[in-house]
VMD Tcl script that builds the backbone (N, CA, C; Angstrom):
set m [mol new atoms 210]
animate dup $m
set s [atomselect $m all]
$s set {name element resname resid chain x y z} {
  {N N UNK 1 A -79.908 -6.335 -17.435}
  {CA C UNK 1 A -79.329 -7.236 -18.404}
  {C C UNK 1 A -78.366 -6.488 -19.320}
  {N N UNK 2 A -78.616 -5.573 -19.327}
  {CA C UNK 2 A -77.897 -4.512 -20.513}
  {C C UNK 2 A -76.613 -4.037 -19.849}
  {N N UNK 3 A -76.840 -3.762 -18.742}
  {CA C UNK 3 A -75.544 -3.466 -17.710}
  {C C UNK 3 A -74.870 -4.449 -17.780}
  {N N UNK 4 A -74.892 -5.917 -17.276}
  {CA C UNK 4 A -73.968 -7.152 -17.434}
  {C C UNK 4 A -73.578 -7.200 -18.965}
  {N N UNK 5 A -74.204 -7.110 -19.784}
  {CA C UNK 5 A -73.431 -6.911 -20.993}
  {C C UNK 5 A -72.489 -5.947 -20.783}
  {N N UNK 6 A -72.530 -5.027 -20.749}
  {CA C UNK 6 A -71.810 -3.889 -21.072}
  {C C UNK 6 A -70.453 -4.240 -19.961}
  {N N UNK 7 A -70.636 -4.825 -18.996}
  {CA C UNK 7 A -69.782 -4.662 -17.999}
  {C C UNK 7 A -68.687 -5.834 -18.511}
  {N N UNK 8 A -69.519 -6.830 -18.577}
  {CA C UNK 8 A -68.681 -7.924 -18.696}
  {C C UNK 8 A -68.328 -8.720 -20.012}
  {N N UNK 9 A -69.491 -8.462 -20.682}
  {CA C UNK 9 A -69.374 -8.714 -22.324}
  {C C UNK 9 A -68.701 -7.560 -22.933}
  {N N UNK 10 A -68.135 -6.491 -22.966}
  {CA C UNK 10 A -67.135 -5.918 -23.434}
  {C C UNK 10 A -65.903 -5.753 -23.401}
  {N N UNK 11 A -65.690 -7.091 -23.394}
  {CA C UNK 11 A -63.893 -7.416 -23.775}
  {C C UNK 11 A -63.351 -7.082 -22.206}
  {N N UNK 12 A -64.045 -6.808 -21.245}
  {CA C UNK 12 A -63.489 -7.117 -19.740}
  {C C UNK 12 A -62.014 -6.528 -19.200}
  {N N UNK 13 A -61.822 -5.671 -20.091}
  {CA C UNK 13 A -60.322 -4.735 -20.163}
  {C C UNK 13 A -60.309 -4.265 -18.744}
  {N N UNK 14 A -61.360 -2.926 -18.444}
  {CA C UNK 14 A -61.161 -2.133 -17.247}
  {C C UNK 14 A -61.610 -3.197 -16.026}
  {N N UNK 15 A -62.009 -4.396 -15.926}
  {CA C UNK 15 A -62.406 -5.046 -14.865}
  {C C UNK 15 A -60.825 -5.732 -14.299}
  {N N UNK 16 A -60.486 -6.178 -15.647}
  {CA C UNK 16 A -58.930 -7.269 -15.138}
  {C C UNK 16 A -58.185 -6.212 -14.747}
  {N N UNK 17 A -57.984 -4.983 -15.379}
  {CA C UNK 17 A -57.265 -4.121 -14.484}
  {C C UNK 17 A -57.567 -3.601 -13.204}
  {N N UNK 18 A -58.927 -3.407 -13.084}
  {CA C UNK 18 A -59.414 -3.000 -11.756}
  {C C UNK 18 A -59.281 -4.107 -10.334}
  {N N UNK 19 A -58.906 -5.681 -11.086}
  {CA C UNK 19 A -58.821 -6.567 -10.170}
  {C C UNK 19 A -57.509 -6.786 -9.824}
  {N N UNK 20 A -56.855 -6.418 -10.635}
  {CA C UNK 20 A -55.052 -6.544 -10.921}
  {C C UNK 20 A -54.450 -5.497 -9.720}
  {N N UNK 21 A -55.282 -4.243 -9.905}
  {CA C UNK 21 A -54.415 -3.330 -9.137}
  {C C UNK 21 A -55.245 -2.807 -7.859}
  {N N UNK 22 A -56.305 -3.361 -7.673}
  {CA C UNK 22 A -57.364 -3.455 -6.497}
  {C C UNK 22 A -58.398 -2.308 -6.474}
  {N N UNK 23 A -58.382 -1.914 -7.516}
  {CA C UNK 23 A -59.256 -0.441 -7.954}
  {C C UNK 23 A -60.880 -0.784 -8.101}
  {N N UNK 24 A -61.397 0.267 -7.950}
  {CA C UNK 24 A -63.062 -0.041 -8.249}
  {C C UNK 24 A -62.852 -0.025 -9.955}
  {N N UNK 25 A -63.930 -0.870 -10.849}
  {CA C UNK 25 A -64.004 -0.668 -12.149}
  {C C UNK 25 A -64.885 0.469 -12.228}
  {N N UNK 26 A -65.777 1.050 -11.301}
  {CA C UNK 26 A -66.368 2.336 -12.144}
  {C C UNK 26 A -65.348 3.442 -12.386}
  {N N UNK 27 A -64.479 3.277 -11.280}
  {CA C UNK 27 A -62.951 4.507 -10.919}
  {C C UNK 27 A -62.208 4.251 -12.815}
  {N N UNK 28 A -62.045 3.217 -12.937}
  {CA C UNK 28 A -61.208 2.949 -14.326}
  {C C UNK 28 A -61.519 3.357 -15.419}
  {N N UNK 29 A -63.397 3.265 -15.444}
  {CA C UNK 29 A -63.822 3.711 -16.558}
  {C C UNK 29 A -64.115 4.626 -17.022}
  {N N UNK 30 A -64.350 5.543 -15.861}
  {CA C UNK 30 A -64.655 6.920 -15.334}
  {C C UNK 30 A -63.129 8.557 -15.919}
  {N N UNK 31 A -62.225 7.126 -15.734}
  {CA C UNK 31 A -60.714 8.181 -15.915}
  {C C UNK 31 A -60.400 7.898 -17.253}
  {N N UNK 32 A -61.069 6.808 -17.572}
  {CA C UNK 32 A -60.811 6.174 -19.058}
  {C C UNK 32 A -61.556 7.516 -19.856}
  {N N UNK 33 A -62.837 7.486 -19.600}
  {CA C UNK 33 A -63.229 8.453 -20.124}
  {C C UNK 33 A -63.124 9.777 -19.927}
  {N N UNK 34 A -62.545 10.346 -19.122}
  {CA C UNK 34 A -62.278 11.828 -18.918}
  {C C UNK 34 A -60.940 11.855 -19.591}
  {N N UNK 35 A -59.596 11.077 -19.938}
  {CA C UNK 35 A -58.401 11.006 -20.838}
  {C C UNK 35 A -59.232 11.156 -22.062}
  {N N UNK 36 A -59.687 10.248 -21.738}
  {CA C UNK 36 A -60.142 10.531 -23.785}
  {C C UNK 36 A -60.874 11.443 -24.319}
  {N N UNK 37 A -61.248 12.047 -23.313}
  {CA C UNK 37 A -61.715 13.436 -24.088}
  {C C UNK 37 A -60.732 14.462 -24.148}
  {N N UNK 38 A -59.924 14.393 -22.771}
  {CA C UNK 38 A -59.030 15.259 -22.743}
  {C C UNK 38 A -57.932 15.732 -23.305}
  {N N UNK 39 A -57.387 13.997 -24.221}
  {CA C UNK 39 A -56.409 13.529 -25.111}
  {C C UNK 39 A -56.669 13.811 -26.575}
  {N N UNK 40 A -58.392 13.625 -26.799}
  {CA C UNK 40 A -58.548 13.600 -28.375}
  {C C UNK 40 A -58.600 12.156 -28.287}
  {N N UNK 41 A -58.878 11.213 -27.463}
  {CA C UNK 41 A -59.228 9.516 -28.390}
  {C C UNK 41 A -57.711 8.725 -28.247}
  {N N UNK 42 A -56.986 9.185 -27.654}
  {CA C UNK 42 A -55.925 8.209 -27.710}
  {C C UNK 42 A -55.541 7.053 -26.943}
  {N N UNK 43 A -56.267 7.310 -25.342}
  {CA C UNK 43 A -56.340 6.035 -25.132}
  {C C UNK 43 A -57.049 5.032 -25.290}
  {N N UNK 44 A -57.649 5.127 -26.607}
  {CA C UNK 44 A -58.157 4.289 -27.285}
  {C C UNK 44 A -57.726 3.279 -27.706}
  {N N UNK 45 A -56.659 3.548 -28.149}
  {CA C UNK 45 A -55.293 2.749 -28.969}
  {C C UNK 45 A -54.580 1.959 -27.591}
  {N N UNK 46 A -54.718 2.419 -26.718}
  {CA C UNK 46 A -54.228 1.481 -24.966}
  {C C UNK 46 A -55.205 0.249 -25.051}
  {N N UNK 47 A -56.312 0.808 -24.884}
  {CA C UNK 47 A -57.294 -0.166 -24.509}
  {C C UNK 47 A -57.353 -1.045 -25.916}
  {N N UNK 48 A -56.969 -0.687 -27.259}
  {CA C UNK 48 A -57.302 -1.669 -27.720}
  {C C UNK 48 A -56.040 -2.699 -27.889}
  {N N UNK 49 A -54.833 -2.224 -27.484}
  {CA C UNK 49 A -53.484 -3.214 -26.944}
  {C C UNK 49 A -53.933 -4.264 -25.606}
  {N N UNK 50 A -54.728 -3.292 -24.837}
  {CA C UNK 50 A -54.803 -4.394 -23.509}
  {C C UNK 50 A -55.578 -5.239 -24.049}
  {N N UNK 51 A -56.971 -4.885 -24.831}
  {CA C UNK 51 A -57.850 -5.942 -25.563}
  {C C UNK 51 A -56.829 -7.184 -26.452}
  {N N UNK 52 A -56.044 -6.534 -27.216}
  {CA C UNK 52 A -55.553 -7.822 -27.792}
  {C C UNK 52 A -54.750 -8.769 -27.111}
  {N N UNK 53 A -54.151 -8.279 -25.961}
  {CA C UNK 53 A -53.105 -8.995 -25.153}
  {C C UNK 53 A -54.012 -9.876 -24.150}
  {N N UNK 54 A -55.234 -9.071 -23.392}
  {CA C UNK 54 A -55.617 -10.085 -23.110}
  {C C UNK 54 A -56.518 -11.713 -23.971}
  {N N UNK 55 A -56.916 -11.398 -25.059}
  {CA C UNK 55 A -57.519 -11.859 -25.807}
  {C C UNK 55 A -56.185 -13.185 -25.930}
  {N N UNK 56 A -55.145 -12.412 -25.992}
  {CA C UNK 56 A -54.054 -13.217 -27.165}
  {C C UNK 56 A -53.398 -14.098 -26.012}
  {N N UNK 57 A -53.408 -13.637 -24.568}
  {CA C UNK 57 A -53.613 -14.640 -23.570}
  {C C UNK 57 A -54.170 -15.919 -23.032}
  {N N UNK 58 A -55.476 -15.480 -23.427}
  {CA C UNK 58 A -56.774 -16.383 -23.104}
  {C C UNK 58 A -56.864 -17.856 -24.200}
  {N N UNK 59 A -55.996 -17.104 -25.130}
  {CA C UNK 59 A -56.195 -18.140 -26.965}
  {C C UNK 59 A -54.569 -18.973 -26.645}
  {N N UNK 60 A -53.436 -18.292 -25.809}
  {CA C UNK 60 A -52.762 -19.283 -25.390}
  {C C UNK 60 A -52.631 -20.326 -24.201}
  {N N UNK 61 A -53.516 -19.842 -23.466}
  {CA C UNK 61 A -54.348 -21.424 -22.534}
  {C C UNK 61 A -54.859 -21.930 -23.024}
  {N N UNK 62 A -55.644 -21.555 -23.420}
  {CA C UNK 62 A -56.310 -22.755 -24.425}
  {C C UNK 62 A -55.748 -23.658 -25.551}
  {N N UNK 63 A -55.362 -23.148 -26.016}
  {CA C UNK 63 A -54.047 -23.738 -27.076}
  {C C UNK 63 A -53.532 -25.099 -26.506}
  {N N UNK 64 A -53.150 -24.428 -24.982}
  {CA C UNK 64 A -51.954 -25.768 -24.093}
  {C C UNK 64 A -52.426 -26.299 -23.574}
  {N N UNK 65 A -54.170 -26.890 -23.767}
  {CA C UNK 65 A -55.044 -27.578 -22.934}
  {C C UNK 65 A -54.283 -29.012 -24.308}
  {N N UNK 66 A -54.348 -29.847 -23.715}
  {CA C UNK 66 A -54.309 -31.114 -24.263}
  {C C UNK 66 A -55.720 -31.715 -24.753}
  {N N UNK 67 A -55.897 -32.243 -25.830}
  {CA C UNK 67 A -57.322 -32.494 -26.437}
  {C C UNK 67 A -57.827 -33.923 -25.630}
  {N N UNK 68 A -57.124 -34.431 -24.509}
  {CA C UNK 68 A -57.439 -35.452 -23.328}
  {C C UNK 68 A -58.430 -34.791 -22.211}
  {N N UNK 69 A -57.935 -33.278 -22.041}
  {CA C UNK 69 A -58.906 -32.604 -20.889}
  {C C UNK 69 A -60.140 -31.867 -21.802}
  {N N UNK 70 A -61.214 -32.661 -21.059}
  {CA C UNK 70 A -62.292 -31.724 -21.171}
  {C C UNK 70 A -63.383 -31.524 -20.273}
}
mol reanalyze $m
mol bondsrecalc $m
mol representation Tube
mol addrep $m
């Protein structure tokens, strides 16, 4: 249960990319974390751009749903 959280309840960043570009998500998270140690924390500041973009995506479908569909 703690794993599906973590996987999918955390803002789902490295999964949409891993589905986008046909990659395994452990491969994504795995390099995610070896940059960021290697960097000092900076692709931190990536992931939290992809977080808002996808977020800021998801809030404009919804937006253009017409209050007729539900």
């Amino acid at each position: 249960m703690l794993k599906q959280y973590i996987e999918k309840g955390l803002f789902g960043v490295c999964q949409k990319i891993g589905d986008k570009f046909n990659i395994s998500t452990h491969r994504i998270r795995l390099y995610f974390i070896y940059t960021s140690f290697l960097t000092f924390g900076s692709p931190i500041f990536i992931y939290l751009i992809c977080l808002f973009w996808l977020n800021f995506k998801a809030y404009k479908r919804e937006a253009k749903k017409s209050i007729w569909e539900l």
